[in-house]
C-alpha positions as CSV (number, residue, x, y, z in Angstrom):
1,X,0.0,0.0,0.0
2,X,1.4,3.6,0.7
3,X,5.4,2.1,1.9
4,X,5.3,0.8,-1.3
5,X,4.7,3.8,-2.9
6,X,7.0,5.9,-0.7
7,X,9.2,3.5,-1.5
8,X,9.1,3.6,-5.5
9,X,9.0,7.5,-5.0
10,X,12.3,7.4,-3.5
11,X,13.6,4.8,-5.9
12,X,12.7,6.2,-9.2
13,X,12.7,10.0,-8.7
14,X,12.1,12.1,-12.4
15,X,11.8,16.0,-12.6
16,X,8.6,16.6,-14.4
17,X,9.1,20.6,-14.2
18,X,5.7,20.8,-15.7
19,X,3.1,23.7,-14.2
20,X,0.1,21.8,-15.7
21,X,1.2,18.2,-13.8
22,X,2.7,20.2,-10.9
23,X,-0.7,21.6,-10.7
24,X,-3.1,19.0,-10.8
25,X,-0.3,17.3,-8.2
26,X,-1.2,20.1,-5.9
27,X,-5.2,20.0,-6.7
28,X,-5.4,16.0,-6.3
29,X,-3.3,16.1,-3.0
30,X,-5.6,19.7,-1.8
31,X,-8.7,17.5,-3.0
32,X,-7.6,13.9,-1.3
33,X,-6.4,15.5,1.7
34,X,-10.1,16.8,2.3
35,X,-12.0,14.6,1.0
36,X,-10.6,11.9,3.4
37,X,-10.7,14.8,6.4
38,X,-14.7,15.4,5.8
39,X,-15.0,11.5,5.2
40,X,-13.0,10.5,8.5
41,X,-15.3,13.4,10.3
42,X,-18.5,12.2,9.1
43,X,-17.1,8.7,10.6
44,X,-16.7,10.3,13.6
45,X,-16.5,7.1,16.5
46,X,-17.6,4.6,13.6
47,X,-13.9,4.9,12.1
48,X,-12.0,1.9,12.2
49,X,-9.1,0.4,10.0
50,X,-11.0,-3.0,9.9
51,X,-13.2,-3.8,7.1
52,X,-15.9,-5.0,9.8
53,X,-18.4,-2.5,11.1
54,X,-18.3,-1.2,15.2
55,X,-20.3,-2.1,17.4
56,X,-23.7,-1.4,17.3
57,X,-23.2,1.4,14.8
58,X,-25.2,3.1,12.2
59,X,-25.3,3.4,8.6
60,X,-23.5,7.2,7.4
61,X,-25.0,8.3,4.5
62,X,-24.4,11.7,4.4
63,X,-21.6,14.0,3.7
64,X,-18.8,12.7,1.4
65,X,-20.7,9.0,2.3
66,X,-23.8,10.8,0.2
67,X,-21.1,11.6,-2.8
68,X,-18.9,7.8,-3.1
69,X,-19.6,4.8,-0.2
70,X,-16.0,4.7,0.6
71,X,-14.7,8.5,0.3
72,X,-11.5,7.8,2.8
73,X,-10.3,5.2,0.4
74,X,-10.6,7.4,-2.2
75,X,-9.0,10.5,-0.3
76,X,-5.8,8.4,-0.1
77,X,-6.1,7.4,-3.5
78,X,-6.5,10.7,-4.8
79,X,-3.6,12.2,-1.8
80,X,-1.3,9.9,-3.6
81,X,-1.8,10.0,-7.5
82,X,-1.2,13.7,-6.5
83,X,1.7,13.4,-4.5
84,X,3.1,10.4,-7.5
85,X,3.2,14.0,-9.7
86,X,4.5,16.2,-7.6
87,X,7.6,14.0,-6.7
88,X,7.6,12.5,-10.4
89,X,7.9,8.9,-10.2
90,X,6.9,6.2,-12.7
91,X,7.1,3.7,-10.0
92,X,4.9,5.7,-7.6
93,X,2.2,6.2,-10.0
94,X,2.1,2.8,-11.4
95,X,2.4,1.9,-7.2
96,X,-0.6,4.1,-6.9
97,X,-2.3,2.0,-9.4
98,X,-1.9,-1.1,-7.7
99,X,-2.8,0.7,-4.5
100,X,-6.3,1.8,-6.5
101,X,-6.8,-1.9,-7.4
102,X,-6.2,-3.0,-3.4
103,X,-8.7,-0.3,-2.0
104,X,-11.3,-1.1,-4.6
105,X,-11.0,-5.1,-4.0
106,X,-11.1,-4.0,0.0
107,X,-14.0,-1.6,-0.5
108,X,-15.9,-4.9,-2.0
109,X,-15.2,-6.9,0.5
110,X,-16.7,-4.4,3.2
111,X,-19.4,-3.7,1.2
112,X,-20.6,-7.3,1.9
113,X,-20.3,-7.2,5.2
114,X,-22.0,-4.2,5.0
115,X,-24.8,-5.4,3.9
116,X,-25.4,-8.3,5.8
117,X,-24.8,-5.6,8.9
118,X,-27.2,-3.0,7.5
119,X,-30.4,-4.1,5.3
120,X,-30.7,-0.4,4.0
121,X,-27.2,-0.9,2.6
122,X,-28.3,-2.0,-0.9
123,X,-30.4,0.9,-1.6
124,X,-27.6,3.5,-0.5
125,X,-25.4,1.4,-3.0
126,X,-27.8,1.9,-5.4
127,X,-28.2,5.5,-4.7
128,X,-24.6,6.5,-4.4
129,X,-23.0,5.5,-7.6
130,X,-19.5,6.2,-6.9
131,X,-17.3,3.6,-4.7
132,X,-14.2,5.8,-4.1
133,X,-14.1,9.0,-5.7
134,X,-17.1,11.3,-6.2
135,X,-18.1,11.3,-10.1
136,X,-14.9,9.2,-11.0
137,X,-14.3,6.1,-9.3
């Protein structure tokens, strides 16, 4: 996940001197870095690193939750496809791909036990379209 990315940044450094791609580093790190703040807010005591749901809990469905199901997954995503241009790495980008393809598998996998924890789950999947990143992903 994110050591192996640190990792391939510090391996395989590249100057991209680019404004547009320094830019849109900046706006996707900006963008990540609150989107996962609002996400882990709206959480509030509910957040936990485990895929299972706490305790005796309740559904979030608003907030980021009412733009993408899993909005902190998708804040990290987005903190480090904009950090992998800012630093300019090959390996980092292509190590933010295979973290995208981890967080989406994980996201499935607590989606079901989602729904066997929470029978209004399958309507708010249903509702909110996007799994990670609002209108994207």
């Amino acid at each position: 996940g994110l050591g192996a990315w640190v990792a391939a940044a510090a391996v395989d450094p590249y100057a991209y001197g680019n404004p547009f791609t320094n830019g849109l580093g900046i706006l996707l790190v900006v963008f990540g870095l609150v989107l996962g703040f609002v996400a882990m807010r709206g959480l509030g005591r509910r957040l936990t690193p485990y895929p299972e749901p706490v305790g005796s809990s309740t559904l979030v469905q608003t907030g980021a939750y009412a733009l993408a199901r899993h909005p902190i997954y998708g804040g990290v995503l987005l903190l480090t496809a904009g950090a992998s241009l800012l630093v300019g790495s090959r390996l980092a980008i292509l190590a933010t791909v295979a973290l995208a393809t981890f967080l989406w598998h994980k996201a499935g996998m607590e989606e079901q036990r989602l729904i066997s924890r929470f029978h209004e789950y399958p309507a708010y999947r249903d509702r909110v379209k996007w799994r990670l990143i609002p209108w994207v992903l």
